[in-house]
N, C-alpha and C positions, 0 to 999 in steps of 0.2 A: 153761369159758366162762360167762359171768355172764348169770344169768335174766332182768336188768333189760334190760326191750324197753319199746320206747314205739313208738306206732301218731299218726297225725294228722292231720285234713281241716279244709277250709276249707269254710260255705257259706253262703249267703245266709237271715237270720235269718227264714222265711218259713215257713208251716203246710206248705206244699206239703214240704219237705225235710224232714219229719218223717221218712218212713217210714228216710231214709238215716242220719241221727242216731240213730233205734234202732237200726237194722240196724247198723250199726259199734259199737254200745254191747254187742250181743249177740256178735256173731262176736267183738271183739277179747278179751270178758268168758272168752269158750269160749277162744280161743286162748293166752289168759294163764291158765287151771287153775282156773275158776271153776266149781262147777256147775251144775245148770240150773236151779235155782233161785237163786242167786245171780245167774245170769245175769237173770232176770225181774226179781231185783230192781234193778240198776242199768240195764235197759232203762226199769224204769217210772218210776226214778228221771228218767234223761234225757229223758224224754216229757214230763212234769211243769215239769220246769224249760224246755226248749225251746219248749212251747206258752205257758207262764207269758210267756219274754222275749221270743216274734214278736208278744203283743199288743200289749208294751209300745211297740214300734220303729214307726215309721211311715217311716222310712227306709230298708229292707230293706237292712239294715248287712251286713256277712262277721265270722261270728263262728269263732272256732278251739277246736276241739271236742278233747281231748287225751286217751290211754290210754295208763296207765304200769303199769307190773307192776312192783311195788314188790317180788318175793319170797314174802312171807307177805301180800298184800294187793295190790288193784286199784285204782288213783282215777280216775277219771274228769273230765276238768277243761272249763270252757267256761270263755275269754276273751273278753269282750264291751267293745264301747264303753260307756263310763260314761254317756253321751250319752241312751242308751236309757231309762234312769231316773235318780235320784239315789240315790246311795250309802243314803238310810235307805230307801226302800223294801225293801232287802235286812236291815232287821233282822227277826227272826225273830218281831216282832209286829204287822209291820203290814200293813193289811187284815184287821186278827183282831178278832173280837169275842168275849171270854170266854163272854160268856153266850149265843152265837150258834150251833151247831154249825153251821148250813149256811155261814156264813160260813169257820169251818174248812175244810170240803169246799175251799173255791174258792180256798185260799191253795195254789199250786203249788206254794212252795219250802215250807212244811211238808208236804208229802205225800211230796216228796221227798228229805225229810229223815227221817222216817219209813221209808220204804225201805230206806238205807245204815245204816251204821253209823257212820259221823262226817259232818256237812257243815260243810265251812270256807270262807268267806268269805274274800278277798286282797285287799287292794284295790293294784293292783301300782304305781300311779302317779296323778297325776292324770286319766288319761286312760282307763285301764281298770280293771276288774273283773275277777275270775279267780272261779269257785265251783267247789269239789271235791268229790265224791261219792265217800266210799269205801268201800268193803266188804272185810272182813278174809277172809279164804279160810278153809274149812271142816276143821280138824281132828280124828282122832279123841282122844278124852280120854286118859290116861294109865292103860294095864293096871294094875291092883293087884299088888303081888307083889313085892317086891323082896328082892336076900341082903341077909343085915345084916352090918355093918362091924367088921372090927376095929380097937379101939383106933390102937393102936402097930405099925402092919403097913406101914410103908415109908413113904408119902404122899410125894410131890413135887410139883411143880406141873409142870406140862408141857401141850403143843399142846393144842388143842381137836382131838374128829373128831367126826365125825353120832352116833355110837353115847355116847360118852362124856356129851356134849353133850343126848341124850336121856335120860338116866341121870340126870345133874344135874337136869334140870326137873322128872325124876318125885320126885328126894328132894326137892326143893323145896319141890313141893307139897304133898308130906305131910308135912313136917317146919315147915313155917312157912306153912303156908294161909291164917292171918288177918290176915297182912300181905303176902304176895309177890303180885305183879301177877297179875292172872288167866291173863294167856299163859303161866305155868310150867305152867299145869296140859292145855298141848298141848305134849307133845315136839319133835313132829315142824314145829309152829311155830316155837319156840325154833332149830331149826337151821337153818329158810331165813330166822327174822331176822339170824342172826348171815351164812349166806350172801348177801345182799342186802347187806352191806357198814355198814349203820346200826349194830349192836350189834356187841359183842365180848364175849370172856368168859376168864378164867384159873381156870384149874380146879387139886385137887390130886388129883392120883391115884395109888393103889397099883400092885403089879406087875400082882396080879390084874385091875386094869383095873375097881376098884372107885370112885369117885367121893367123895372127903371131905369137900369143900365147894368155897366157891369165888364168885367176884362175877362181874356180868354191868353192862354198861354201855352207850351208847349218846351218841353228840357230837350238839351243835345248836350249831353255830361255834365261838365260843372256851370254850361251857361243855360238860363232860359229866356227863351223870345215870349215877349207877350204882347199882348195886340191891343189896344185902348187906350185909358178906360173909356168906353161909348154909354153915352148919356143922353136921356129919352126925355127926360123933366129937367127944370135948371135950377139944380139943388148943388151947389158946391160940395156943401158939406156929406154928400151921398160919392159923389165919387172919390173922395178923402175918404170914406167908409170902406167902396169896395176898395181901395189900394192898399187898405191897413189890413183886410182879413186877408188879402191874395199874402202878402208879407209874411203876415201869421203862420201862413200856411204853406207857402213855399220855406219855410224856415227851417221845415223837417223835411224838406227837399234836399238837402247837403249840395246844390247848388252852392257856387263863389258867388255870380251875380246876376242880374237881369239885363235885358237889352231892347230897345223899343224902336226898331228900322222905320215905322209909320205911326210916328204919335199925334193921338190926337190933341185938341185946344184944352180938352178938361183935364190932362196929367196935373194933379197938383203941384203945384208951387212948389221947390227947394226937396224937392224928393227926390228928385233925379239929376243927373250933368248931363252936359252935353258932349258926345265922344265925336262928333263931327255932323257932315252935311252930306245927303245922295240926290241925284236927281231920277225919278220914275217919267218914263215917256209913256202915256198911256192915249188911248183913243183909237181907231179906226180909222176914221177919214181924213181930221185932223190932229195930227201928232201935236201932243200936250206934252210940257214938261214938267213936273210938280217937283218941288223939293221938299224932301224929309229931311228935320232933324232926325239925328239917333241918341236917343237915350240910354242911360247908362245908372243903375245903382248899384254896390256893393254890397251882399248880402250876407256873409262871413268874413270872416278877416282872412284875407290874403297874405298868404307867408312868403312868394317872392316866386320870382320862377328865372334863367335863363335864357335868352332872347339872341338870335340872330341877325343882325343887322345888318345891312348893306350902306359902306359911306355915302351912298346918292339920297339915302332916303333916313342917315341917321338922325338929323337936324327934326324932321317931323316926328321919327319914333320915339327923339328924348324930349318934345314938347308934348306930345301924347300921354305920355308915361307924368309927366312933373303936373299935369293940368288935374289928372288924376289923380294923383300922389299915390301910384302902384309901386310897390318894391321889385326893381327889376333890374338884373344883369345885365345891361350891354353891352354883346362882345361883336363887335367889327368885322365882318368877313369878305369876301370878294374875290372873282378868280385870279389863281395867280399863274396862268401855265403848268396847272398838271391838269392829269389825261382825267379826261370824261368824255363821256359815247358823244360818238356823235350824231345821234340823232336824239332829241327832246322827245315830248308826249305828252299830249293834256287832254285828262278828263274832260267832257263838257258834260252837266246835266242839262239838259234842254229842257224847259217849261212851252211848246209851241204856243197854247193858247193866247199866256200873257207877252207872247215875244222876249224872252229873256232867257239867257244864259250864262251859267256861271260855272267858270274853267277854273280846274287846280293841276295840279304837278301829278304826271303820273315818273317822268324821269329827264332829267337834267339833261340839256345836249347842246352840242356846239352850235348845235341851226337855230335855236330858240327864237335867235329874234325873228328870221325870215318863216318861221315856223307860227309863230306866234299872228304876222301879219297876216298869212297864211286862213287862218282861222279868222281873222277879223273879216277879211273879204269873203269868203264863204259866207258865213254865219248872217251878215248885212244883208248878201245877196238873197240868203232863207228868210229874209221878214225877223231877222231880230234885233229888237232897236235895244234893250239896254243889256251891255256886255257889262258883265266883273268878274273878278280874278280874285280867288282867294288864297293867299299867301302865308304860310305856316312858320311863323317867327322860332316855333320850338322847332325845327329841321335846319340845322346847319346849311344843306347841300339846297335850299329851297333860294336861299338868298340871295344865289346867284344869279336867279333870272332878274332881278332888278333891272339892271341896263336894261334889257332886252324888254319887259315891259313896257319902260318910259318910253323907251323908241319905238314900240307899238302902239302909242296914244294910250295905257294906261296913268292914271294917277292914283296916291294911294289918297283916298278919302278916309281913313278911319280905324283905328284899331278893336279886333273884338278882342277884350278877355277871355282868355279859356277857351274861344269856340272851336280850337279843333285839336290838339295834339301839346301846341301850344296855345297865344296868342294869334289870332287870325288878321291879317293885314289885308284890306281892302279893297279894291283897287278897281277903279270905273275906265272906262274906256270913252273917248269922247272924241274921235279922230277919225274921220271916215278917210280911204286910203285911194 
C-alpha cells in the first residue's frame, strides 16, 4: 500500500481559527512520521503564515489548508484568494528592512520560512495563491563500515529492494561526497524517495548481493533529472550497462528527455551533449566553487515547441537551440510601453541547508529590476551563496524580465527542455551588490 496520504480542511481566514490550523498542522505532522520537533516546527510554521494572511483579509475569506505526506517528507500547503493581497507582497522582501531587525521579527512569511526547510510560492491561476511549507523527515546518517568489492565477481543489473538500495546510498556517499546530493548520505531516505513513486534507481549487483554502481533519477513532466552513473569497481563496461537499462526503462516513461546538473566522470562517452556549465559553491568554512557540466539526451522525438525570446539573450537561445538541433519557434518579444502592474513578484524555494535558491516569476512589474536586486541583497545577507532564476521560454509575459535580470547579475547559463511549462532558461547569479 502507498505511504502518500493527504489530509484537508476548509476554514474561515480568521484569528479565532487559529488554534484549529495548528492543531491539524501538528496531529497530521505526527500522523504522517514527523517528529516532535519537526512537528513544532511546521506548527509554528503554519501560525506564522495564518496570523500573517487573517491580517491581511478583511473579508474573512475560506481558505484550504492541505497535508500531503510525500514519503521522505511533509508539505504543508494554504490556498488562499489572491484577492487578500497582491502577488508581490508574497516576495520574500517585502515589508523588510535590511538594516531593520525588528522589522524582520514582524515579516511572518520569513519566520515561516525559517522554520521548514523549503517554502515555495504557486501562484495557481489568476485567482489564487498556493504557499508550501515543507520539512524533510528526520534520518539517521549512514553507519561507517562497508565489505569491499570485487572487481570482476558477476555484476548484473537487476530490481531494486530497501537493503540493496541502502547499500547504494551508503557507497555513494563515500565514494563521491563532493558531488552526490546530500540525501545519499541517508539510507533509509534514499528508499522511501524511491518508495513515494518521485525517484527510481537501476542498480548493478553481484550474487553476494554486493552493490557496483548504478543511477538514480527522478521525472518533473516531460524531463527527467538523474543523478550518476556512481561506480564502486572500474568496470566501464558496467556503467555503459546501468545507462542502457535506465534508457530501457525510462523509454515507457513518455518523458522527451534527460538532464544531468552533476555528472559524474563515468557518463559514457557520446551518450549525452552538453547543454552548458553551473557553478556549485559548496563548503562551510571555505567557500568552494565546483563546476558542473549539464548533460543532456533526447529520449523521444521532439516535435517542436514555441519559445519566447528576448533580443538581449536571442543570440544564446538560437546557439542553444542549433547545438542541440531542437525544433523550435523563435518569436522575439520585449517591452513595448503597454501597461503592466507595477509591482513584480518572485517565488523563491529556499534550500537553507545547501545555501541555495531558486527564484521564478510569480507576476511581471515595472520595479523588477530594483526588485530583483532587492532579493539578491536579502538572500546573500541569509547565507545564500548560489542564486538561479528559472526562466519559462513557453510564457510570453516571462521574457520580459530579461533586462532586469542581466542588470541584477544574472546570466543565462543553460537551456532545460521541457522543464517547466515550456523550455526552462537558466540563469546564475554572480554579482554581489
Amino acid at each position: 500500500m502507498s505511504n502518500i496520504m493527504t489530509a484537508e480542511i476548509s476554514v474561515l481566514l480568521i484569528t479565532e481559527m487559529l488554534p484549529v490550523v495548528t492543531g491539524f498542522a501538528e496531529q497530521t505532522g505526527k500522523a504522517f512520521g514527523l517528529t516532535q520537533a519537526q512537528q513544532h516546527k511546521l506548527v509554528l510554521a503554519m501560525e506564522e503564515l495564518f496570523v500573517f494572511l487573517a491580517k491581511q483579509d478583511e473579508q474573512q475569506s475560506t481558505v484550504r489548508v492541505t497535508c500531503r505526506n510525500g514519503g521522505y517528507y511533509v508539505v504543508l500547503a494554504c490556498l488562499f484568494p489572491l484577492h487578500i493581497l497582491p502577488a508581490a507582497a508574497f516576495n520574500i522582501t517585502a515589508k523588510v528592512s535590511l538594516d531593520d531587525d525588528a522589522s524582520l521579527e514582524e515579516m511572518g512569511l520569513l519566520l515561516a520560512a525559517r522554520a521548514v526547510d523549503r517554502l515555495e510560492v504557486v501562484r495557481e491561476n489568476r485567482e489564487f495563491l498556493e504557499l508550501r511549507l515543507v520539512v524533510e523527515k528526520e534520518y539517521p546518517a549512514a553507519s561507517t563500515g562497508l565489505e569491499p568489492l570485487v572487481e570482476q565477481d558477476g555484476y548484473v543489473v537487476q530490481a531494486t529492494s530497501h537493503e540493496i538500495l541502502k547499500q547504494f546510498a551508503k557507497r555513494v556517499s563515500k565514494a563521491y561526497a563532493k558531488i552526490a546530493p546530500a540525501f545519499f548520505a541517508f539510507p533509509g531516505k534514499v528508499v522511501d524517495m524511491v518508495a513515494s513513486g518521485e525517484y527510481d534507481a537501476v542498480l548493478a549487483v553481484n550474487k553476494q548481493g554486493y552493490v557496483g554502481g548504478g543511477i538514480f533519477w527522478r521525472q518533473t513532466g516531460k524531463m527527467i533529472e538523474f543523478f550518476g552513473p556512481y561506480m564502486f569497481i572500474g568496470q566501464e563496461d558496467l556503467a555503459q550497462a546501468v545507462t542502457d537499462q535506465a534508457l530501457i526503462k525510462l523509454a515507457r516513461s513518455q518523458a522527451l528527455c534527460m538532464v544531468n546538473l552533476q555528472p559524474t566522470t563515468e557518463v559514457p562517452q557520446d551518450y549525452f551533449e552538453t547543454l552548458g556549465e553551473i557553478a556549485i559553491t559548496a563548503g562551510d568554512v571555505e567557500k568552494e566553487d565546483v563546476k558542473h557540466q549539464v548533460l543532456y539526451r533526447q529520449l523521444e522525438e521532439d516535435n517542436g515547441a514555441k519559445v519566447f525570446v528576448h533580443p538581449k539573450i536571442a543570440g544564446f537561445m538560437e546557439e542553444s537551440y542549433d547545438r542541440l538541433v531542437l525544433p523550435r519557434t523563435l518569436l522575439t518579444t520585449e517591452y513595448a510601453g503597454e501597461a503592466i502592474l507595477a509591482h513584480s513578484a518572485f517565488s523563491v524555494a529556499l534550500d537553507w541547508p545547501r545555501g541555495q535558491a531558486f527564484l521564478s516569476v510569480l507576476a511581471v512589474g515595472q520595479d523588477a529590476l530594483n526588485n530583483l536586486k532587492e532579493h539578491v541583497v536579502f538572500l546573500r545577507q541569509e547565507g545564500i551563496v548560489n542564486l538561479f532564476f528559472y526562466l519559462d521560454a513557453g510564457k510570453a509575459e516571462e521574457a520580459l524580465l530579461v533586462p532586469a535580470l542581466l542588470g541584477a547579475g544574472f546570466t543565462p547559463r543553460l537551456v532545460l527542455p521541457w522543464g517547466g511549462y515550456g523550455d526552462l532558461v537558466l540563469f546564475q547569479q554572480g554579482e554581489v551588490f
